[in-house]
C-alpha positions in Angstrom: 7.1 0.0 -90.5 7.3 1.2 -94.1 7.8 -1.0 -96.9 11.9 -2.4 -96.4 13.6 -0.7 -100.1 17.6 -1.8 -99.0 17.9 -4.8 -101.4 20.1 -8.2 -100.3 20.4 -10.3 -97.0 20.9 -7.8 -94.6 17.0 -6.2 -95.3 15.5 -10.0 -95.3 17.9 -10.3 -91.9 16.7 -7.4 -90.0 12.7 -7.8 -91.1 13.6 -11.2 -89.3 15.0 -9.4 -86.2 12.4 -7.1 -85.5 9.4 -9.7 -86.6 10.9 -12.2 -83.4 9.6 -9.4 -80.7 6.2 -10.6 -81.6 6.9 -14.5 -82.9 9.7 -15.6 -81.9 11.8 -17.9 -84.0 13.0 -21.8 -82.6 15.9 -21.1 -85.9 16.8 -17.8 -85.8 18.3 -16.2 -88.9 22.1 -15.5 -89.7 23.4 -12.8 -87.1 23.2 -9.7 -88.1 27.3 -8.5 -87.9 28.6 -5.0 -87.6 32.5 -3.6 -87.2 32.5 -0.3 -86.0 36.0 1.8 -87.0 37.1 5.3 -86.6 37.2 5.3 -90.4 35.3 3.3 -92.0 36.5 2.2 -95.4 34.2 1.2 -98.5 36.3 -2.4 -98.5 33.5 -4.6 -99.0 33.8 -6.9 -96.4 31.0 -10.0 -97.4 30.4 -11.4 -93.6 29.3 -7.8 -92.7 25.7 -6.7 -92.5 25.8 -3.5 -90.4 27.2 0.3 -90.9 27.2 1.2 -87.2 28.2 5.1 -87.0 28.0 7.5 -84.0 26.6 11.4 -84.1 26.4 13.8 -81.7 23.1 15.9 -82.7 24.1 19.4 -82.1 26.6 19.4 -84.8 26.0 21.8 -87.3 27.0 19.6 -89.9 24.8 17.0 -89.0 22.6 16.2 -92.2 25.9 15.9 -93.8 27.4 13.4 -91.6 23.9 11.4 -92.2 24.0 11.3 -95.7 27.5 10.5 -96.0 27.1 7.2 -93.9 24.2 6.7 -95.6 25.7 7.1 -98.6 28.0 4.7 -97.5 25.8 2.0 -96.1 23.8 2.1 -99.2 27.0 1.2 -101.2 27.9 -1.5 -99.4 24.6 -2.8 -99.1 24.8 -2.7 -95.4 22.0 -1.5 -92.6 22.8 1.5 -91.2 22.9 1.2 -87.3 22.8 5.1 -85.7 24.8 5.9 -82.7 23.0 9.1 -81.7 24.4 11.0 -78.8 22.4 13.7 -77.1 24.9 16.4 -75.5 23.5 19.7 -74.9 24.9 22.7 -76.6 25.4 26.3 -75.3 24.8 27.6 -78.0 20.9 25.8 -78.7 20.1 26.6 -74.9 21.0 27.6 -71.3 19.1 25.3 -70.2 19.3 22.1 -69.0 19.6 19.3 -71.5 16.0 17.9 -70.5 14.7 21.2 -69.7 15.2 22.5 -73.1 14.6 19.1 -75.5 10.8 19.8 -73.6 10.8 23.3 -74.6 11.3 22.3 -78.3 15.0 24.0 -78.0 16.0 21.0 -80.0 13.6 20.6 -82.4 15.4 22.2 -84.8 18.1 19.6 -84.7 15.7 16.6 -84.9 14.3 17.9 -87.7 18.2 18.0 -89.2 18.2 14.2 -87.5 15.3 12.9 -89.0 15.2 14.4 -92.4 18.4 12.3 -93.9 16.7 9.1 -92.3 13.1 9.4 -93.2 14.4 10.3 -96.6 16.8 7.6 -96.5 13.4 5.0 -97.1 15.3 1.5 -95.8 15.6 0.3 -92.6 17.9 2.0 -90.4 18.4 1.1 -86.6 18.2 4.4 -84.2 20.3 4.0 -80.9 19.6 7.0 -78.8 21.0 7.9 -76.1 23.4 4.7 -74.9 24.3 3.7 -71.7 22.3 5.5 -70.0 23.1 3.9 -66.9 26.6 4.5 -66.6 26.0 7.2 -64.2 27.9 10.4 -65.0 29.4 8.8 -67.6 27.2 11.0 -70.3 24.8 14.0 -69.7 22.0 11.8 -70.3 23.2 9.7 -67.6 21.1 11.0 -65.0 20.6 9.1 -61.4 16.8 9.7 -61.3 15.9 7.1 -64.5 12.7 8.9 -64.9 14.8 11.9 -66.7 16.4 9.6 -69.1 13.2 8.1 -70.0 11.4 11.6 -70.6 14.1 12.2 -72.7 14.1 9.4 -75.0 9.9 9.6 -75.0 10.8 13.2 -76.4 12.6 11.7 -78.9 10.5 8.9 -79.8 7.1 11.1 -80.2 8.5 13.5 -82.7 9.9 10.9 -84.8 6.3 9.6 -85.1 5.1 12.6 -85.5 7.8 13.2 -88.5 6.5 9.9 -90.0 10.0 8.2 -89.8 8.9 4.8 -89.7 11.8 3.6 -91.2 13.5 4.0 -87.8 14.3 0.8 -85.7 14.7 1.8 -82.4 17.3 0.0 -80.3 17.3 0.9 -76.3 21.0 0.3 -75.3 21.9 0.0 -71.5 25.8 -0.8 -70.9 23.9 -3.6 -68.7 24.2 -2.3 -65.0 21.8 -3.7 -62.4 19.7 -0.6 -62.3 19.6 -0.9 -66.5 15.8 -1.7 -66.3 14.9 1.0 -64.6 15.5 3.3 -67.9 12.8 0.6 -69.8 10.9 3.7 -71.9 8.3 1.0 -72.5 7.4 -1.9 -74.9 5.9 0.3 -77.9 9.1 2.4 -77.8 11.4 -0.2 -78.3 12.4 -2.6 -81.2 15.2 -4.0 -80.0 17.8 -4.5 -77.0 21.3 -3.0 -77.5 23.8 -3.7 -75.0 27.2 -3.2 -74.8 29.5 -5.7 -73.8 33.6 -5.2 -72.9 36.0 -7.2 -70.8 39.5 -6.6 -69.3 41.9 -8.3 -67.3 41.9 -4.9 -65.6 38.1 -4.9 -64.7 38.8 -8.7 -62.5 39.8 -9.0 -59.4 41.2 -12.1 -60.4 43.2 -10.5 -63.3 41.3 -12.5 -66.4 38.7 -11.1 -68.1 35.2 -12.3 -68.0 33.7 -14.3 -70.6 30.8 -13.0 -73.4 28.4 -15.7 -71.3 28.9 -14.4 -67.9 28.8 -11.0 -69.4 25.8 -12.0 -71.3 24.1 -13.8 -68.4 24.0 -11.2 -66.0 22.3 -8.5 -68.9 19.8 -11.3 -69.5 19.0 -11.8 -65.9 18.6 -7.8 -65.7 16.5 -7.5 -69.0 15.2 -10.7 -70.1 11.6 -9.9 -69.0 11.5 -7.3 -71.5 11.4 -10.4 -74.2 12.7 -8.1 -77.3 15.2 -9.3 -80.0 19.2 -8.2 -78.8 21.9 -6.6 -80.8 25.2 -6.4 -78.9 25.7 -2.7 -80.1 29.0 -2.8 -78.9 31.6 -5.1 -78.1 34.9 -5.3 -77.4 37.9 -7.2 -75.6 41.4 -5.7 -74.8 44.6 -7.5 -74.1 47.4 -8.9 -76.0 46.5 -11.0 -79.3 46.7 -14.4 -78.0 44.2 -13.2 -75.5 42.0 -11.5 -77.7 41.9 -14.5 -80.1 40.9 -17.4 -77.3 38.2 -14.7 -75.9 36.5 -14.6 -79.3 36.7 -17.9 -80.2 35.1 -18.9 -77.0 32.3 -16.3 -77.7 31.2 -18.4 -80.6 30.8 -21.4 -78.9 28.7 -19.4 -75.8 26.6 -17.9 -78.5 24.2 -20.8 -79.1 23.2 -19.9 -75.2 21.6 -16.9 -76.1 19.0 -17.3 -79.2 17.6 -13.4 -78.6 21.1 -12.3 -79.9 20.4 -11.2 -83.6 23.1 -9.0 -84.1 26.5 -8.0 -82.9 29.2 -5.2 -83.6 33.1 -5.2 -83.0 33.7 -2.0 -81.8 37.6 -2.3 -83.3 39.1 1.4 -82.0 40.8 2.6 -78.9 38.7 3.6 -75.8 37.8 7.4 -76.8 40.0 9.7 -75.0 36.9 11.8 -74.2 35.3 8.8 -72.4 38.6 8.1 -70.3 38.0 5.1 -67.9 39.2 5.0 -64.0 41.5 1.4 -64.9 43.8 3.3 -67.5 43.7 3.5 -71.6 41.9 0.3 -73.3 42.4 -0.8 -76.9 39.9 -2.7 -78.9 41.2 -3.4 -81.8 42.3 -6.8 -83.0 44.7 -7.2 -85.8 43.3 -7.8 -89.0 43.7 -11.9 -88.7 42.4 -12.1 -85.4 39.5 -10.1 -86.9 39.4 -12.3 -90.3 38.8 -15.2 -88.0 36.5 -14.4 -85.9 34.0 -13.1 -89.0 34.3 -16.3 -90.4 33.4 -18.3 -87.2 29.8 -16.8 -87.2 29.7 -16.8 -91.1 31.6 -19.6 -92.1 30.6 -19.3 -95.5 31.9 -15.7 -95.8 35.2 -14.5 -96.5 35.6 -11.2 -94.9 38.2 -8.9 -94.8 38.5 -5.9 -92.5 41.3 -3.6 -92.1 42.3 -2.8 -88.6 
């Protein structure tokens, strides 16, 4: 990795992260916190060390979308935390999605990908292709693994070849049992994203699981891998009350699970493209439910985070 540039906490944080897949820590540093929004607002919320942002890479506006988070991120003095979603486009190729990334039918877009981010010169964390195995949930979402993991090799290889060694790259299963059998291998990885959501509409006995038996069942599934974890996303629906006792207990489970560096809020709606077979589920927590949960895992800070 290149020389860190992004001054404050959050660089000293994330040089910590990535340094714990070779040494790991026995006190690990401050978690690394992200809120993800529809919107996101320059407010600058102290407790937050993360600018998570989604793309989809055959945008034609895509550079521009970069920079402006970038942009953004670099205001706030925040680590960018890249979202990148692979669909295949018509208009690129005929082809299928893994067919044509192969073929170099995409190159042209990672060179639009890259270019912002190697530019960029701080640390930025690169999340390709997520949940992966969420079968049919995305295109990449294949039911042989071996495509996925072709794919994101693609990927990976070019970047290197591009020089962008700012990128930190964060494999991100939704967790499933058959999560480790997308592993692209140890060199290719940084860091473990998961994503982690409960609902009392997910249980059959109608309450929704807890962030440790959430957790517990990703680590039993990809623990041997023995990589520093970001919970790339995160979420719990229900009614305030609910919301509030869920999150309160996840900072008392925390302490359970000293690979966790890093965790973001993902405080939207579910995304009407990525409808789910239980019905409509809302994230978001209202702005004091929010407050207080920032300021159990940075008691020190005083954030403040419109929802």
């Amino acid at each position: 990795m290149r020389a860190l540039v992004l001054p404050g906490l959050s660089a000293l944080a994330l040089v910590c992260l990535v340094a714990a897949t070779r040494q790991p820590s026995p006190s690990p540093p401050p978690l690394l916190l992200g809120v993800y929004q529809t919107n996101p607002t320059a407010r600058p919320e102290t407790a937050l060390q993360l600018h998570p942002f989604f793309v989809a890479w055959a945008q034609p506006d895509l550079s521009q979308q970069i920079r402006h988070h970038l942009q953004l991120a670099r205001q706030l003095r925040r680590v960018p935390l890249i979202t990148v979603e692979p669909f295949p486009n018509a208009e690129i190729s005929q082809h299928p999605l893994l067919q044509a990334v192969e073929a170099g039918a995409y190159d042209h877009q990672l060179q639009q990908l890259l270019a912002p981010l190697k530019a960029y010169g701080g640390p930025v964390l690169f999340r390709f292709g997520h949940e992966m195995d969420l079968a049919g949930q995305y295109p990449w979402g294949w039911s042989d693994p071996s495509q996925f993991k072709r794919l994101y090799r693609y990927v990976h290889g070019y970047s290197q070849r591009q020089d962008a060694h700012n990128l930190i790259w964060v494999w991100s299963p939704a967790g499933e049992p058959n999560a480790a059998q997308f592993w692209p291998g140890s060199s290719r990885v940084d860091v473990i994203g998961t994503s982690i959501y409960s609902s009392r509409a997910w249980s059959p006995t109608a309450q929704a699981a807890s962030f440790a038996a959430l957790m517990q069942e990703r680590r039993s599934r990809l623990g041997q891998f023995r990589k520093p974890w970001l919970i790339s996303e995160m979420g719990i629906s229900g009614n305030p009350q609910e919301q509030h006792q869920w999150l309160s207990q996840l900072q008392q489970q925390l302490s359970q699970f000293p690979e966790v560096r890093g965790l973001v809020y993902f405080n939207a709606p579910q995304p009407a493209s990525m409808p789910l077979k239980t019905g409509p589920e809302d994230w978001r927590l209202a702005e004091t439910t929010l407050h207080h949960f920032l300021q159990l895992l940075r008691p020190n800070s005083t954030p403040a985070v419109a929802s």
